[in-house]
C-alpha positions as CSV (number, residue, x, y, z in Angstrom):
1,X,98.3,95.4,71.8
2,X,97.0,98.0,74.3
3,X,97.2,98.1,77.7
4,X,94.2,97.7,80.0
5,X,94.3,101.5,81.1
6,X,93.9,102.6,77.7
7,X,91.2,99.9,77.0
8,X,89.2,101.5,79.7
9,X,89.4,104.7,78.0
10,X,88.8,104.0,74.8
11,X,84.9,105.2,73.7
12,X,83.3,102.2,73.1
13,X,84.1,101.0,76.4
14,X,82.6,104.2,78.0
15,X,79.3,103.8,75.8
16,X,78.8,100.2,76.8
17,X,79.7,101.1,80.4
18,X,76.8,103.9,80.4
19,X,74.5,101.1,78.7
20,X,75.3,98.8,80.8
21,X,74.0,101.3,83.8
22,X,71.4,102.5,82.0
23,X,69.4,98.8,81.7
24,X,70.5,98.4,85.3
25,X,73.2,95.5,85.2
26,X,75.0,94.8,87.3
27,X,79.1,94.0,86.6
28,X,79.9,91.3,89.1
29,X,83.8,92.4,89.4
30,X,83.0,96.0,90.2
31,X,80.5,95.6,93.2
32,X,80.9,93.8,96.3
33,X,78.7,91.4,97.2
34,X,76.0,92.0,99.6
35,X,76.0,90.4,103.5
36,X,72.1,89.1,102.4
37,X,71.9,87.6,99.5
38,X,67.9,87.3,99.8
39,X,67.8,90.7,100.6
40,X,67.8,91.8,96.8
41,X,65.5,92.5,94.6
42,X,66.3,92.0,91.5
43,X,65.7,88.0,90.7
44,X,68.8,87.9,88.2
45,X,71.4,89.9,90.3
46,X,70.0,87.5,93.3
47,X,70.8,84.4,91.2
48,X,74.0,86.0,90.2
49,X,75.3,86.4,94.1
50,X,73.8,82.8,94.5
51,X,75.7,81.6,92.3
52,X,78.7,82.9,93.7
53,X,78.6,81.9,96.9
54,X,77.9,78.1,95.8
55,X,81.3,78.1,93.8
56,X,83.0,80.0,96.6
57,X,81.3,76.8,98.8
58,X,82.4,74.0,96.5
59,X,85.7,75.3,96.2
60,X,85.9,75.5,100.2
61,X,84.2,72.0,100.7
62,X,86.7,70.1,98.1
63,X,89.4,72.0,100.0
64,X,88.3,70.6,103.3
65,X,88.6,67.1,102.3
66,X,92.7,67.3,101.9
67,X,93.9,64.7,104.0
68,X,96.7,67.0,104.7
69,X,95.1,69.8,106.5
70,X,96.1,70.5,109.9
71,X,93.0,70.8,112.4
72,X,93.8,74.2,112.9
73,X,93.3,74.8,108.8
74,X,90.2,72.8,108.5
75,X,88.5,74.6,111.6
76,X,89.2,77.9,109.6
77,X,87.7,76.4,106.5
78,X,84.8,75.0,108.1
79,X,84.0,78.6,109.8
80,X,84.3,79.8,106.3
81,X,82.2,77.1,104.6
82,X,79.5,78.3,107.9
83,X,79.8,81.9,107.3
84,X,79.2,81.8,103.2
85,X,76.0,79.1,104.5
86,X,74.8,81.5,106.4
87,X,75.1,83.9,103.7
88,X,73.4,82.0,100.9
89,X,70.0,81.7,102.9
C-alpha cells in the first residue's frame, strides 16, 4: 500500500487538488479557521466553520459535566466553551 507522501504526489491527486481550487472549495484540514465566523462570505464555507465550532462546543459542554473535574479544569473548559461562543456569533 503506499504511503501518504507518495499519495500526495501521485497525479490524480494534484488534478483534483487544482479542481478543487479552481471551483473555490475550500479543504477544512488545510485552512485554519477564521476568528469570525460571520465574517465570511461564502454561505457554504460559513456553514462549514459553523458547524465546527458546535462540535468543538458539544464535545466541550459533555466534557464539563464530569463529575470528576477539578474546579480548576472546569473553569478552563468553561473559558473555552465562552471563547468558541463568542466565536460562533
Amino acid at each position: 500500500m503506499a504511503r501518504n507522501s507518495e499519495k500526495a504526489q501521485s497525479m490524480l491527486f494534484r488534478f483534483r487538488a487544482q479542481q478543487a481550487a479552481s471551483l473555490g472549495i475550500i479543504d477544512a484540514g488545510r485552512t485554519r479557521r477564521p476568528k469570525m465566523i460571520t465574517e465570511i462570505a461564502q454561505i457554504p464555507a460559513c456553514e462549514k466553520w459553523r458547524g465546527q465550532v458546535l462540535k468543538e462546543i458539544s464535545r466541550k459542554v459533555s466534557k464539563i459535566q464530569d463529575p470528576s473535574l477539578s474546579d480548576f479544569q472546569i473553569r478552563d473548559l468553561n473559558d473555552e466553551i465562552n471563547k468558541l461562543m463568542r466565536e460562533k456569533h
